[in-house]
PyMOL Python script that loads the backbone (N, CA, C, O; Angstrom):
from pymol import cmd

cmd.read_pdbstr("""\
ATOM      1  N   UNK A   1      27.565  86.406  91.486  1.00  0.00           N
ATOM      2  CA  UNK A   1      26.181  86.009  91.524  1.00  0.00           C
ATOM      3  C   UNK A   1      25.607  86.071  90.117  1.00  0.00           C
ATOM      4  O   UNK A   1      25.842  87.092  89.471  1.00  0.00           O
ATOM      5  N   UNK A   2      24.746  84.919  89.456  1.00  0.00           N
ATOM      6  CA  UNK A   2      23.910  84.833  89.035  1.00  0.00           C
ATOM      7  C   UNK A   2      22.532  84.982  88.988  1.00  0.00           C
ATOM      8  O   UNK A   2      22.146  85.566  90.000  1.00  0.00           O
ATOM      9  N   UNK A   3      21.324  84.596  87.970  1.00  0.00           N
ATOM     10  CA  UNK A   3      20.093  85.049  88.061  1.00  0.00           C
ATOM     11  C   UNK A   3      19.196  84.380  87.621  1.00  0.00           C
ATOM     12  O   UNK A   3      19.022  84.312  86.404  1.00  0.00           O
ATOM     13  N   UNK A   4      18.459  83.764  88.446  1.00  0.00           N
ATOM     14  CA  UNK A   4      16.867  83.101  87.681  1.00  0.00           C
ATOM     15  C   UNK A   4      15.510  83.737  87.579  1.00  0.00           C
ATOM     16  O   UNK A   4      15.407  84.916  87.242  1.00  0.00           O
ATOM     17  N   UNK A   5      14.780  83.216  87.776  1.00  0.00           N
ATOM     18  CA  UNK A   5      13.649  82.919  87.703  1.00  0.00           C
ATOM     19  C   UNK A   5      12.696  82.073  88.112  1.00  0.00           C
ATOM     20  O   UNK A   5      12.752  80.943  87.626  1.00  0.00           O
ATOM     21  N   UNK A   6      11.519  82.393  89.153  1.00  0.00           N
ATOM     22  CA  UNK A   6      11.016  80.934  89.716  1.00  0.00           C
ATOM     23  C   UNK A   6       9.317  81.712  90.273  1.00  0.00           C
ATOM     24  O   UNK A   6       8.871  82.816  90.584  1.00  0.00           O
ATOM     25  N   UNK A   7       9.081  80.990  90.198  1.00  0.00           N
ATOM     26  CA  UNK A   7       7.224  81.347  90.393  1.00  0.00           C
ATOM     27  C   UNK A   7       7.274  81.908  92.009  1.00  0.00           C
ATOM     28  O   UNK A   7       7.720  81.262  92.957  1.00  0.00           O
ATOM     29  N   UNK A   8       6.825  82.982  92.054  1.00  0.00           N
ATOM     30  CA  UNK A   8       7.014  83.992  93.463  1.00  0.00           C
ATOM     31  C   UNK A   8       6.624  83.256  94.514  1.00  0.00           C
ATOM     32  O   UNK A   8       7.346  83.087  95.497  1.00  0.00           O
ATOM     33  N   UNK A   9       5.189  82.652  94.361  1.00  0.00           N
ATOM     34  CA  UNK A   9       4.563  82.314  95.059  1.00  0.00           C
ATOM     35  C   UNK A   9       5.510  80.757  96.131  1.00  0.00           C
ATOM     36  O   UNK A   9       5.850  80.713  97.313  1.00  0.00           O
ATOM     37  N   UNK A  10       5.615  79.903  95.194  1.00  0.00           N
ATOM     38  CA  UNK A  10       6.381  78.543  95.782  1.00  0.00           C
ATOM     39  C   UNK A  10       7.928  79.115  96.073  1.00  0.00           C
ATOM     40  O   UNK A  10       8.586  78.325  96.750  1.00  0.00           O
ATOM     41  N   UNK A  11       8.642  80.359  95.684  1.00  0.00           N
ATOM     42  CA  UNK A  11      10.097  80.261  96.079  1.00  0.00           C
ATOM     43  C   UNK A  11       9.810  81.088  97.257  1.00  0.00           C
ATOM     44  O   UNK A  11      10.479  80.671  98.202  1.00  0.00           O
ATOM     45  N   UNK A  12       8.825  82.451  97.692  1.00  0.00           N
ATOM     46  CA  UNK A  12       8.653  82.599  98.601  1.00  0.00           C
ATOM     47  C   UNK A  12       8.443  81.917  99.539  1.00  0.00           C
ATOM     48  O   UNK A  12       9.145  82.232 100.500  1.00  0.00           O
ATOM     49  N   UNK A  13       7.597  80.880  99.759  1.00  0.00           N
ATOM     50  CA  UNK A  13       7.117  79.875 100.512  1.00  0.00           C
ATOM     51  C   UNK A  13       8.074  79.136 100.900  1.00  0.00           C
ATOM     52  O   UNK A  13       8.061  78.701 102.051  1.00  0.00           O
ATOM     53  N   UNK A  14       9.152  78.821  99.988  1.00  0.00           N
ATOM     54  CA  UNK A  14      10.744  77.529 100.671  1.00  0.00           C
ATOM     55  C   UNK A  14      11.237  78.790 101.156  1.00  0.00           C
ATOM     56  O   UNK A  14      11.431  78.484 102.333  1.00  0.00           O
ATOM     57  N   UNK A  15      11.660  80.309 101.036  1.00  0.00           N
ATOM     58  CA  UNK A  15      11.913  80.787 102.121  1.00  0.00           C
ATOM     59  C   UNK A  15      11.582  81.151 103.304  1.00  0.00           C
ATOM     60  O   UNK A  15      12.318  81.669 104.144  1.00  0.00           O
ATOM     61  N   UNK A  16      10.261  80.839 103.414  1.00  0.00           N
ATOM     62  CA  UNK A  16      10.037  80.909 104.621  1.00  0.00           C
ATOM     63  C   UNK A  16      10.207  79.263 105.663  1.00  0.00           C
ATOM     64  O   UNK A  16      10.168  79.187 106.891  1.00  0.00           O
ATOM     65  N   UNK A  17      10.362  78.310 104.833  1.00  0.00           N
ATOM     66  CA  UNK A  17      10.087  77.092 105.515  1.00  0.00           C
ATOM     67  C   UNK A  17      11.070  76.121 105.293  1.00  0.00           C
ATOM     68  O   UNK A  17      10.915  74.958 105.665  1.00  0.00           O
ATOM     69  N   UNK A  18      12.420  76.658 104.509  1.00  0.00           N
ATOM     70  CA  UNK A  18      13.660  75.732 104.285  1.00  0.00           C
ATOM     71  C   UNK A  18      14.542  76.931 104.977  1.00  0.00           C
ATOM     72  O   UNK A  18      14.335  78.141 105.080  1.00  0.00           O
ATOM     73  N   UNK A  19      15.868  75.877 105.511  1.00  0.00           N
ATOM     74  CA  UNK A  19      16.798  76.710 105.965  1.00  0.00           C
ATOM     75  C   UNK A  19      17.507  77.331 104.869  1.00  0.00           C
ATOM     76  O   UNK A  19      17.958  78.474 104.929  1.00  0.00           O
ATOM     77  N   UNK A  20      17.617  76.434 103.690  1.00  0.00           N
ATOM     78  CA  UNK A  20      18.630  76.781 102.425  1.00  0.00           C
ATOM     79  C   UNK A  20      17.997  76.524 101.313  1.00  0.00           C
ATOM     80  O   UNK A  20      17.762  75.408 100.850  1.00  0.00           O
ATOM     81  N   UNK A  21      17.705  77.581 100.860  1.00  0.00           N
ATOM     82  CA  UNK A  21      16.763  77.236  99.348  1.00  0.00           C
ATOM     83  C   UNK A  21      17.975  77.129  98.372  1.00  0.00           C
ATOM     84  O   UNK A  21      18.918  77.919  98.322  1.00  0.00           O
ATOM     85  N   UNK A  22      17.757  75.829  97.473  1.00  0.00           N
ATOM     86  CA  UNK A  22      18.769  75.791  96.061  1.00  0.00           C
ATOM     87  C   UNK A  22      18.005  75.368  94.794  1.00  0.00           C
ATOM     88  O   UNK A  22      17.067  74.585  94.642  1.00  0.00           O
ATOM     89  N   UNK A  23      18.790  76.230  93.820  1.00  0.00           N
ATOM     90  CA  UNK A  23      18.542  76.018  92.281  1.00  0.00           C
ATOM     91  C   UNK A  23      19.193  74.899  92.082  1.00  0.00           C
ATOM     92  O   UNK A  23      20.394  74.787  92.327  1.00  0.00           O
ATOM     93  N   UNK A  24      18.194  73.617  91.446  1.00  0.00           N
ATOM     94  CA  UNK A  24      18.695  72.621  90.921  1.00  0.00           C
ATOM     95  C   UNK A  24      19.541  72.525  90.035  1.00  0.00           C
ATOM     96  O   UNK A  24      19.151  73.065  89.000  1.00  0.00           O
ATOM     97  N   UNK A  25      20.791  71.966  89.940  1.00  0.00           N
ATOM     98  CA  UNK A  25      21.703  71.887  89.050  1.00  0.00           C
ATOM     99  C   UNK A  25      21.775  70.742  88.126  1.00  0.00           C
ATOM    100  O   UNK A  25      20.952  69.913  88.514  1.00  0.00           O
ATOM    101  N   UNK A  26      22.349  70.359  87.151  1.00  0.00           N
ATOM    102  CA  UNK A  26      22.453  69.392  85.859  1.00  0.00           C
ATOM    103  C   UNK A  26      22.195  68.029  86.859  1.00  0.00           C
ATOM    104  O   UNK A  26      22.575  67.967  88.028  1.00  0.00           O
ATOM    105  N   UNK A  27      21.777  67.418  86.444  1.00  0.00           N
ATOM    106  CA  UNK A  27      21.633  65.770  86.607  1.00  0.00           C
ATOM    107  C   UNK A  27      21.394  64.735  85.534  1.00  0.00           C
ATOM    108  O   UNK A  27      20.712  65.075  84.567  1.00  0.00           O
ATOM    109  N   UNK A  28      21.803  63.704  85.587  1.00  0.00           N
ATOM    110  CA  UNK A  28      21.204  62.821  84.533  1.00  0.00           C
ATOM    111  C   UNK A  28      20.165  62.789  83.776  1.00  0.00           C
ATOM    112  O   UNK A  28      20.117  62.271  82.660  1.00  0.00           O
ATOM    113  N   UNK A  29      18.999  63.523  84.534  1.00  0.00           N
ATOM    114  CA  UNK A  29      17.326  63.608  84.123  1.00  0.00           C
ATOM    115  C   UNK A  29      17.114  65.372  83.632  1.00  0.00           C
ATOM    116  O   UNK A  29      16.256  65.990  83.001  1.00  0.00           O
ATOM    117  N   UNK A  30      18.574  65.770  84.402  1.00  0.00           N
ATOM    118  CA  UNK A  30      17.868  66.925  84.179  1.00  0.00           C
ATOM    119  C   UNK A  30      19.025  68.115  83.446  1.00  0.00           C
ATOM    120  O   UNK A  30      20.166  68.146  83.907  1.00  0.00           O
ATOM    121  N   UNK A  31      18.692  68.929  82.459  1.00  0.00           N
ATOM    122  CA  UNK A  31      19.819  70.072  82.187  1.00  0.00           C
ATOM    123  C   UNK A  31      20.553  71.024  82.715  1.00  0.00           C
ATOM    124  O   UNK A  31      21.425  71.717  82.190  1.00  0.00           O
ATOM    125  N   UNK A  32      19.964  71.010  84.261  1.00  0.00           N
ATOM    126  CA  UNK A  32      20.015  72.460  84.818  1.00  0.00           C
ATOM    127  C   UNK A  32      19.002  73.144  84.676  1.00  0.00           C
ATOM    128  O   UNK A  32      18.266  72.956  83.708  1.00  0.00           O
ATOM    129  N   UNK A  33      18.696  74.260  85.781  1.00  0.00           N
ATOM    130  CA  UNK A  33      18.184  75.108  86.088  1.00  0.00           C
ATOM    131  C   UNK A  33      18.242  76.550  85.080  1.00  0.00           C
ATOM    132  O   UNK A  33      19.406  76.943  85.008  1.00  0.00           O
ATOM    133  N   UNK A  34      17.400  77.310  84.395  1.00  0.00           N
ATOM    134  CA  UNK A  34      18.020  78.080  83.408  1.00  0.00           C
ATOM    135  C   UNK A  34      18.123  79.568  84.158  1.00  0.00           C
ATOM    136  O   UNK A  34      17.110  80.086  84.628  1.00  0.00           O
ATOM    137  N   UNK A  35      19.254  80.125  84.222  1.00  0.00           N
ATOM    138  CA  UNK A  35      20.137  81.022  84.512  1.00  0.00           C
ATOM    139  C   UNK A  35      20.465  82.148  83.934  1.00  0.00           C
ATOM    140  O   UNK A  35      21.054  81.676  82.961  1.00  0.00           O
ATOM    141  N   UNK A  36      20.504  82.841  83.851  1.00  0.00           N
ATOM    142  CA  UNK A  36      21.158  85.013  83.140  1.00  0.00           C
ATOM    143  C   UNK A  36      22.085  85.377  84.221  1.00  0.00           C
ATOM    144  O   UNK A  36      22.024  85.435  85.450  1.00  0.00           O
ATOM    145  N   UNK A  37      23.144  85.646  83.130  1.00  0.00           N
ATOM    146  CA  UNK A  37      24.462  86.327  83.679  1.00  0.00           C
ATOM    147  C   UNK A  37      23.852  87.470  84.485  1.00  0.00           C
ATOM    148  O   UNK A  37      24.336  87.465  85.617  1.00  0.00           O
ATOM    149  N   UNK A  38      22.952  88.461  84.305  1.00  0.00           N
ATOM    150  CA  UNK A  38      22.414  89.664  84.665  1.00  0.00           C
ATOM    151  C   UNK A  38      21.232  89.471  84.949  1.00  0.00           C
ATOM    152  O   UNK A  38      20.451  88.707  84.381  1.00  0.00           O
ATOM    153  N   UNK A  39      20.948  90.476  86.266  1.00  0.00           N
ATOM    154  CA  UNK A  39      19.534  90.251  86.501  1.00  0.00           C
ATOM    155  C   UNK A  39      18.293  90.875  85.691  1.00  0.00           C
ATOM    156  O   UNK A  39      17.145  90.433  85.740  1.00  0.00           O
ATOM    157  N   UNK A  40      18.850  92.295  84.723  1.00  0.00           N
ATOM    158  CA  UNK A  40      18.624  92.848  83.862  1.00  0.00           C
ATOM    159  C   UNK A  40      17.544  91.631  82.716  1.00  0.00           C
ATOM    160  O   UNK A  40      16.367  91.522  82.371  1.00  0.00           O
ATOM    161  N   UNK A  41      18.693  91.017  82.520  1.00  0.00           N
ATOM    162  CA  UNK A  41      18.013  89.729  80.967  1.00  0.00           C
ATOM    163  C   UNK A  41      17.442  89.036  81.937  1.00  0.00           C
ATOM    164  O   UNK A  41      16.290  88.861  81.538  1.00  0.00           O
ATOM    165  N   UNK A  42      17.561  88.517  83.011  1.00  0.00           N
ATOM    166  CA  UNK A  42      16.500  87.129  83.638  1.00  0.00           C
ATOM    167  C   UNK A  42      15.201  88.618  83.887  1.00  0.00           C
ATOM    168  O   UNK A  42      14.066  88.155  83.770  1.00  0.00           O
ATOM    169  N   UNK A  43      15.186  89.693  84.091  1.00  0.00           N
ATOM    170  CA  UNK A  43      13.936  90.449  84.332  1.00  0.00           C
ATOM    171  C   UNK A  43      13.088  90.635  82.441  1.00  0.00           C
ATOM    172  O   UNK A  43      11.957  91.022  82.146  1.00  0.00           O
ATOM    173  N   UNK A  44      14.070  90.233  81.670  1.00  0.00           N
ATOM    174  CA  UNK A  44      13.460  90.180  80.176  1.00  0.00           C
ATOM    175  C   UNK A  44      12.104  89.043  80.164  1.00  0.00           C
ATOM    176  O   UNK A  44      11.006  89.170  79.623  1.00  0.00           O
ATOM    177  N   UNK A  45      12.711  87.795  81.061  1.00  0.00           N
ATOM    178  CA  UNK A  45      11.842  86.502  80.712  1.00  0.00           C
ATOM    179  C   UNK A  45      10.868  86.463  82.252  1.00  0.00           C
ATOM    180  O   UNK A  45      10.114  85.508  82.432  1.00  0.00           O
ATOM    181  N   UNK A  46      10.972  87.543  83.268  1.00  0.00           N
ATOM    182  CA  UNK A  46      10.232  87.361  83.570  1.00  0.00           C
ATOM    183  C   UNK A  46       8.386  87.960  83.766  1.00  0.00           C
ATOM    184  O   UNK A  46       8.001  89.110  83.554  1.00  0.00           O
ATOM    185  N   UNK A  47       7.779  87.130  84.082  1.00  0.00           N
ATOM    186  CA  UNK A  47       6.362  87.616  83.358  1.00  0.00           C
ATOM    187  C   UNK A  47       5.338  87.279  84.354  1.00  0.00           C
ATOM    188  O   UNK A  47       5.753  86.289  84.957  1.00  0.00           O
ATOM    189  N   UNK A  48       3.951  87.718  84.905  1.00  0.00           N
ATOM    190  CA  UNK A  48       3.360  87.158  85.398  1.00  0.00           C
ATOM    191  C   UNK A  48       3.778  87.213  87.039  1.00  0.00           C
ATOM    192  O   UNK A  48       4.325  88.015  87.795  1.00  0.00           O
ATOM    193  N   UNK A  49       3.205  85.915  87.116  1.00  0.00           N
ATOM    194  CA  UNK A  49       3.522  85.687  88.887  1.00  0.00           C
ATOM    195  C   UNK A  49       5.280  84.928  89.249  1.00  0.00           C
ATOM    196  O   UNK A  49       5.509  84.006  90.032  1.00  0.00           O
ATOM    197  N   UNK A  50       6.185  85.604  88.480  1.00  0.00           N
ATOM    198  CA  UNK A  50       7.699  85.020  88.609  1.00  0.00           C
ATOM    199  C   UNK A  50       8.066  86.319  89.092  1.00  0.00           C
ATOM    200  O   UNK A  50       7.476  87.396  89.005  1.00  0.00           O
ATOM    201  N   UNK A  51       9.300  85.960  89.687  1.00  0.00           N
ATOM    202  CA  UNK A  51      10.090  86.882  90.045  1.00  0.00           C
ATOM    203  C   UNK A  51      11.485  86.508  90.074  1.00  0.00           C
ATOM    204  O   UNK A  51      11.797  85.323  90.187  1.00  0.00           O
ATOM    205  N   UNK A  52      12.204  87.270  89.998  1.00  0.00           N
ATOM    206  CA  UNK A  52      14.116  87.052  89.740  1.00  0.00           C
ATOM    207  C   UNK A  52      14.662  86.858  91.010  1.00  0.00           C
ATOM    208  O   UNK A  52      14.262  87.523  91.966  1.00  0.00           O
ATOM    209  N   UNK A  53      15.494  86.055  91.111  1.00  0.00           N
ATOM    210  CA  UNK A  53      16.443  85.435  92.426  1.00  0.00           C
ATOM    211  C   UNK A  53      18.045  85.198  91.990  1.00  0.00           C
ATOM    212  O   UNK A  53      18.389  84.406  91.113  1.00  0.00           O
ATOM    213  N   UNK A  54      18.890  85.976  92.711  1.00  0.00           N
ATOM    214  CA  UNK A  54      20.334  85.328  92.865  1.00  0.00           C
ATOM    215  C   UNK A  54      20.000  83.954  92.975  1.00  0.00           C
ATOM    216  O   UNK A  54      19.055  83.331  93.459  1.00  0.00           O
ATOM    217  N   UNK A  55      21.286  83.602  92.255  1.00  0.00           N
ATOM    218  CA  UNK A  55      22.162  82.379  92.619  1.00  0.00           C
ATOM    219  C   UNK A  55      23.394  82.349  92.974  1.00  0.00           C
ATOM    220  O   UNK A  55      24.321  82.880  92.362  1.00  0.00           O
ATOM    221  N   UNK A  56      23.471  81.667  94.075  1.00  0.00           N
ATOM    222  CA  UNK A  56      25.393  81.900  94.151  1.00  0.00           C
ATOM    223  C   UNK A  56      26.308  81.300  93.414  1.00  0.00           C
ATOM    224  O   UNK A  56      26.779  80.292  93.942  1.00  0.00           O
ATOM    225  N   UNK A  57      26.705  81.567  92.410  1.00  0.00           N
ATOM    226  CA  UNK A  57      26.921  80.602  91.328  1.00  0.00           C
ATOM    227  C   UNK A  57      28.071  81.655  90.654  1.00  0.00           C
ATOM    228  O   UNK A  57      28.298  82.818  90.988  1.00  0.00           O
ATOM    229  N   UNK A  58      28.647  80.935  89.709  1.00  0.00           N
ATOM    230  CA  UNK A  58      29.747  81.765  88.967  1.00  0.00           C
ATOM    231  C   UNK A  58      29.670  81.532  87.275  1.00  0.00           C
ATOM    232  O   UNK A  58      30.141  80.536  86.726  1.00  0.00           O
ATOM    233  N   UNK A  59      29.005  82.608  86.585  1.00  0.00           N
ATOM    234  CA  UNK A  59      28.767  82.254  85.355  1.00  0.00           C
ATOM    235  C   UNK A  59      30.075  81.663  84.104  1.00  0.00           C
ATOM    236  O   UNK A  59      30.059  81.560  82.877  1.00  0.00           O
ATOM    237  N   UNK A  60      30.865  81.445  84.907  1.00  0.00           N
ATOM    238  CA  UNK A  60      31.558  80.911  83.800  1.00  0.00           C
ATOM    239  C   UNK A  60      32.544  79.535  84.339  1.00  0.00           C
ATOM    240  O   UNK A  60      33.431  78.797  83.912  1.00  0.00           O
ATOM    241  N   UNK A  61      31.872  79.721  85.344  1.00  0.00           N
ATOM    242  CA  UNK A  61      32.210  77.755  85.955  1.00  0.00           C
ATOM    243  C   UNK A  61      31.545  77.127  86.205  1.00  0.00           C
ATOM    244  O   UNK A  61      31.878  75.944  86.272  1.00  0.00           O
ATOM    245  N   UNK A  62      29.829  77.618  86.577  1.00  0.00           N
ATOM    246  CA  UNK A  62      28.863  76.648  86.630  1.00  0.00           C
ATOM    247  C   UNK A  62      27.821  76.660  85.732  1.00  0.00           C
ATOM    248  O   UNK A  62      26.817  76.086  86.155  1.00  0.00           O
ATOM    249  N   UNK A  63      27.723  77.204  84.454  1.00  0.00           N
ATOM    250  CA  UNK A  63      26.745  77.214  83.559  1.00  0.00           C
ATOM    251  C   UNK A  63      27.233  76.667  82.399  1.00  0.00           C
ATOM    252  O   UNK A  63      28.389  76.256  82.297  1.00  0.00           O
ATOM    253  N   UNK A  64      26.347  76.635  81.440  1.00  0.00           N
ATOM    254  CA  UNK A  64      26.898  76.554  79.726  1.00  0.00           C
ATOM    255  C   UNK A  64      25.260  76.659  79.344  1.00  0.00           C
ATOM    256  O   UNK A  64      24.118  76.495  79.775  1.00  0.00           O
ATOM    257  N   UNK A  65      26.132  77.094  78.104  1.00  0.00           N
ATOM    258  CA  UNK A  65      24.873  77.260  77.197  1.00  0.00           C
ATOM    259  C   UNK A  65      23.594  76.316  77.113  1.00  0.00           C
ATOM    260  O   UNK A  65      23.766  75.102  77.002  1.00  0.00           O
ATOM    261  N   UNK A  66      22.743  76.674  77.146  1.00  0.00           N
ATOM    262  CA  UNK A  66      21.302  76.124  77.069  1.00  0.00           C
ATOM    263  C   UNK A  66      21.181  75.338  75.472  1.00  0.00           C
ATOM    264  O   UNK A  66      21.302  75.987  74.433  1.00  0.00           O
ATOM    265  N   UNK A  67      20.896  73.677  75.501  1.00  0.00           N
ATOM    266  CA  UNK A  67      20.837  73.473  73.483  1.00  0.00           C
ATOM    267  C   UNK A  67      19.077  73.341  73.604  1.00  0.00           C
ATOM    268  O   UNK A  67      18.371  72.916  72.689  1.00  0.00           O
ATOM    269  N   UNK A  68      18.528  73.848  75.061  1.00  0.00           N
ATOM    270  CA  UNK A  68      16.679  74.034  75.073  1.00  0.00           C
ATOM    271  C   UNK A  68      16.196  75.281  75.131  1.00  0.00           C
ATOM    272  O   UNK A  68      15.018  75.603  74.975  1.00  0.00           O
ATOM    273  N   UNK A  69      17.244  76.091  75.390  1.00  0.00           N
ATOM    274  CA  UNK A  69      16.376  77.398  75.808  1.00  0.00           C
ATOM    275  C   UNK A  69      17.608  78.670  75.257  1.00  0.00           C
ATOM    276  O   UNK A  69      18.690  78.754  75.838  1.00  0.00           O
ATOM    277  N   UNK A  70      17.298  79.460  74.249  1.00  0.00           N
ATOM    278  CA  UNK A  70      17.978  80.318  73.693  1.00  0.00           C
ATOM    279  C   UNK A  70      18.512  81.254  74.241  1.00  0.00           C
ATOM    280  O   UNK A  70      19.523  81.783  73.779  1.00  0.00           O
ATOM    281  N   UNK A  71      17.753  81.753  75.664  1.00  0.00           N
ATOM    282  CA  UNK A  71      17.283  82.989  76.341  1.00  0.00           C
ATOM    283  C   UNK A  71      18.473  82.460  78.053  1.00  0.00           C
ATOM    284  O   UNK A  71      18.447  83.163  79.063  1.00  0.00           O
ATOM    285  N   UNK A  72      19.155  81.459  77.975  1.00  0.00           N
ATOM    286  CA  UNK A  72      19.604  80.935  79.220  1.00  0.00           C
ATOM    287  C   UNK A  72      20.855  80.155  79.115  1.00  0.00           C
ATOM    288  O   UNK A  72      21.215  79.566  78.096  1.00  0.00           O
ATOM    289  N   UNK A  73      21.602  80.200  80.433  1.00  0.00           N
ATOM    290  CA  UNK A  73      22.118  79.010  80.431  1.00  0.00           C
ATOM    291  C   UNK A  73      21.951  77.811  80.896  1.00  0.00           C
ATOM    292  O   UNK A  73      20.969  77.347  80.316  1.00  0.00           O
ATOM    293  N   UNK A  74      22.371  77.069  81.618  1.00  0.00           N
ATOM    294  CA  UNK A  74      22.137  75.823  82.245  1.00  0.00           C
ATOM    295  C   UNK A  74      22.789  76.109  83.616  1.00  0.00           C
ATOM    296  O   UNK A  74      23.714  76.898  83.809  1.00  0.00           O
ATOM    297  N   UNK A  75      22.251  75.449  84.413  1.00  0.00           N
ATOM    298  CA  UNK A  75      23.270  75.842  85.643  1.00  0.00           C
ATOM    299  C   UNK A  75      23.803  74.274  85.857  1.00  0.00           C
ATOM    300  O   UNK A  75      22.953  73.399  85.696  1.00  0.00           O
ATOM    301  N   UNK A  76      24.948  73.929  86.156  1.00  0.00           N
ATOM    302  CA  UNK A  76      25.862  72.468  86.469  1.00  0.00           C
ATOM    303  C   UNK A  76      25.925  72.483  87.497  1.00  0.00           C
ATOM    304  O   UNK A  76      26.567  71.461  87.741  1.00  0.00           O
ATOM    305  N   UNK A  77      25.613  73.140  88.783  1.00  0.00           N
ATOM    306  CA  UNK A  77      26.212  72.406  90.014  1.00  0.00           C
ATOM    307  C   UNK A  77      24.565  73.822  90.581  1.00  0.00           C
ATOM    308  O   UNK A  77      24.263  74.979  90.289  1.00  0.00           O
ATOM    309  N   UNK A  78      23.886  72.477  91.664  1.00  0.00           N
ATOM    310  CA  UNK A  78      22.952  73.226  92.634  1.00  0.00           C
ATOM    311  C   UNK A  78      23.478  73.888  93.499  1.00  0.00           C
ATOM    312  O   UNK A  78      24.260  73.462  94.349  1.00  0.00           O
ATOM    313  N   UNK A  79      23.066  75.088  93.355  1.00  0.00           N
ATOM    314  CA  UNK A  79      23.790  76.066  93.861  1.00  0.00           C
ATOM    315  C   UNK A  79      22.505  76.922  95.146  1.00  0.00           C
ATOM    316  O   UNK A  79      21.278  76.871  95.062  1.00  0.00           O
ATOM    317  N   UNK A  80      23.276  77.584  96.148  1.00  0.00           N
ATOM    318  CA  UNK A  80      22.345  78.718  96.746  1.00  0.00           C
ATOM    319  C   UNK A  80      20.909  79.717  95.887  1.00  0.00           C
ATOM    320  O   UNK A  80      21.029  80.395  94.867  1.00  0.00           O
ATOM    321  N   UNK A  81      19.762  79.520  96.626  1.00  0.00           N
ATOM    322  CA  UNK A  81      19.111  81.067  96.011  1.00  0.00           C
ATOM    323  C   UNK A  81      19.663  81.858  97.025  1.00  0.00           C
ATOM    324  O   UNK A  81      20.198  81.385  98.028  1.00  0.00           O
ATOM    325  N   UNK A  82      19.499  83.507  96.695  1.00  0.00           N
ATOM    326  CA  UNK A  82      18.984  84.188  97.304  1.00  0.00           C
ATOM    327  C   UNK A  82      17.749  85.481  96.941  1.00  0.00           C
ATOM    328  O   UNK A  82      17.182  85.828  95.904  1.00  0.00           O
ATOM    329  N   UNK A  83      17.707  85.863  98.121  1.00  0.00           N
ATOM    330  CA  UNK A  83      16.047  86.711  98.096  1.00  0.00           C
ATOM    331  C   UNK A  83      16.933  88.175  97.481  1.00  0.00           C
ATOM    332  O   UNK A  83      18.020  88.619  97.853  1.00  0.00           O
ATOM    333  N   UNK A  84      16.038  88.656  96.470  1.00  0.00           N
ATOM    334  CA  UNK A  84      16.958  89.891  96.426  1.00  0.00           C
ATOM    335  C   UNK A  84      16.045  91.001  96.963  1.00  0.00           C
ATOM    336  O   UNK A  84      15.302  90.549  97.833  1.00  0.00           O
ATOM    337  N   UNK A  85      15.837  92.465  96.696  1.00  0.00           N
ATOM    338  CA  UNK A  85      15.292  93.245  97.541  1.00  0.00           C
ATOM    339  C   UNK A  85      14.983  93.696  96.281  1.00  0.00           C
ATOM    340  O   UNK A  85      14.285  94.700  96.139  1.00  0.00           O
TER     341      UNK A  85
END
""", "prot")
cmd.dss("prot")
cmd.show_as("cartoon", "prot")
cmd.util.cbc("prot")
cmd.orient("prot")
């Protein structure tokens, strides 16, 4: 498992009202979702009304380095959230 970041308010809300919440992965339009090996560093960037979420993801087959964001990786393939406790 991996680790994001996502505004409490709207990722709470798709868990209550999606069967399967997922972190968007790389697309043509898009880089990926930005990601921390540890939930430790994704709790560095988070601030405010965010909060940290697993991903089911495997940091060294579905990410790479971020060339937008210093602090992250990219995530390549949309993967599972989950709620952590």
């Amino acid at each position: 498992m991996i680790y994001t970041i996502g505004r409490t308010a709207a990722y709470e809300k798709n868990f209550i009202d999606l069967p399967i919440v997922e972190k968007l992965g790389r697309t043509d339009d898009y880089p990926g979702g930005c990601v921390w090996k540890t939930r430790e560093e994704a709790e560095k960037y988070c601030q405010g009304d965010y909060s940290v979420y697993g991903v089911d993801a495997d940091w060294e087959k579905d990410t790479e380095a971020s060339i937008v964001n210093n602090g992250c990786h990219d995530l390549l393939k949309t993967s599972k959230l989950i709620k952590l406790k």
